[in-house]
ZADO-112888 format. One line per field, with one value per residue (C-alpha): residue number from 1; residue in three letters; x, y, z. Coordinates in steps of 0.5 Angstrom, whole numbers, always signed. Layout:
N
k	(NUM, ...)
r	(Ala, ...)
xx	(X, ...)
yy	(Y, ...)
zz	(Z, ...)
END
This chain:
81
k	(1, 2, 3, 4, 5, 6, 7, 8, 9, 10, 11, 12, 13, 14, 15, 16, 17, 18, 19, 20, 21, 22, 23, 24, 25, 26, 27, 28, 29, 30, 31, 32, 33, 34, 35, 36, 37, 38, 39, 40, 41, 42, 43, 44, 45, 46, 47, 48, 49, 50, 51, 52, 53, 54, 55, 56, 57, 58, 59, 60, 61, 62, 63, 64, 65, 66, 67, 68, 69, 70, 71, 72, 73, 74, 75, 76, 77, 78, 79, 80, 81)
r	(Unk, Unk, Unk, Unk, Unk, Unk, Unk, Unk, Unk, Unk, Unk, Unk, Unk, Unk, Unk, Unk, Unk, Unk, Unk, Unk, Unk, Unk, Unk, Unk, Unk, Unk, Unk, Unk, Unk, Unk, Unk, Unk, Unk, Unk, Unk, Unk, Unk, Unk, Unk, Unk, Unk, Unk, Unk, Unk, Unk, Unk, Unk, Unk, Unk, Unk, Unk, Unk, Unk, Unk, Unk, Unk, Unk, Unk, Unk, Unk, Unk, Unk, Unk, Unk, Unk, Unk, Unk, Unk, Unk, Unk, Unk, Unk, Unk, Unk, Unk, Unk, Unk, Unk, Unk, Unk, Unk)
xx	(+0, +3, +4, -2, -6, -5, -6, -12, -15, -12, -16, -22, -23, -22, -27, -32, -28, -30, -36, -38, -35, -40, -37, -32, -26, -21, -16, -13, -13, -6, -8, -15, -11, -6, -12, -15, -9, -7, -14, -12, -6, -10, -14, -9, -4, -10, -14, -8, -7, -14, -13, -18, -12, -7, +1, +1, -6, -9, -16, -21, -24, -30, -25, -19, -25, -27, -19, -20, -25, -22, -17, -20, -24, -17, -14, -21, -20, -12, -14, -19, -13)
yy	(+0, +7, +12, +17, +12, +10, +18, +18, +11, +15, +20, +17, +12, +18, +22, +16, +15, +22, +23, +16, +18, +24, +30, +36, +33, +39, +37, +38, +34, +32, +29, +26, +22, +19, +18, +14, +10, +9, +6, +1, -1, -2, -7, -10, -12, -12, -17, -22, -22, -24, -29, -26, -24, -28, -26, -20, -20, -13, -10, -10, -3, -4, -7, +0, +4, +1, +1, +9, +10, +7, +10, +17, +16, +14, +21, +24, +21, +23, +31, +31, +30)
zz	(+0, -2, +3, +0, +1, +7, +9, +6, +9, +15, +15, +12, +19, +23, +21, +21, +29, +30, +28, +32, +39, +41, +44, +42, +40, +38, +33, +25, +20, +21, +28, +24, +20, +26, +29, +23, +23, +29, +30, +25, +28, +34, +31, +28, +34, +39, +34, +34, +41, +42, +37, +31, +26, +24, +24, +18, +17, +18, +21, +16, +15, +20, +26, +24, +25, +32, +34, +32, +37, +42, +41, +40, +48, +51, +49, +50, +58, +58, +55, +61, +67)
END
């Protein structure tokens, strides 16, 4: 997968992460685009440590969009200490 598509995918799941999560969450596009694709790494190593993924295969786009959610709540609960 190419650099830009990664970047675009990226900010696709989190504008979707961000859009599902209810609240005020003050960030840019840059962060938007971390959001949406730490999101995914989220999914894709905590998938396999609970054993739905298999070494080297990814998050699908539903289970990136979940991990960006979670994700987008910690941040959220750490913004607020």
């Amino acid at each position: 997968m190419g650099f830009i598509t990664t970047i675009f995918i990226g900010l696709i799941i989190g504008l979707i992460a961000r859009v599902l999560k209810p609240g005020n969450d003050q960030m840019g596009w840059i962060m938007t685009i971390l959001l949406g694709i730490g999101g995914s790494m989220v999914a894709t190593y905590g998938g396999q440590v609970l054993g739905l993924y298999r070494a080297g295969q990814g998050a699908g786009f539903i289970g990136s969009v979940i991990g960006a959610v979670v994700l987008l709540a910690v941040v959220g609960a750490l913004r607020k200490r």
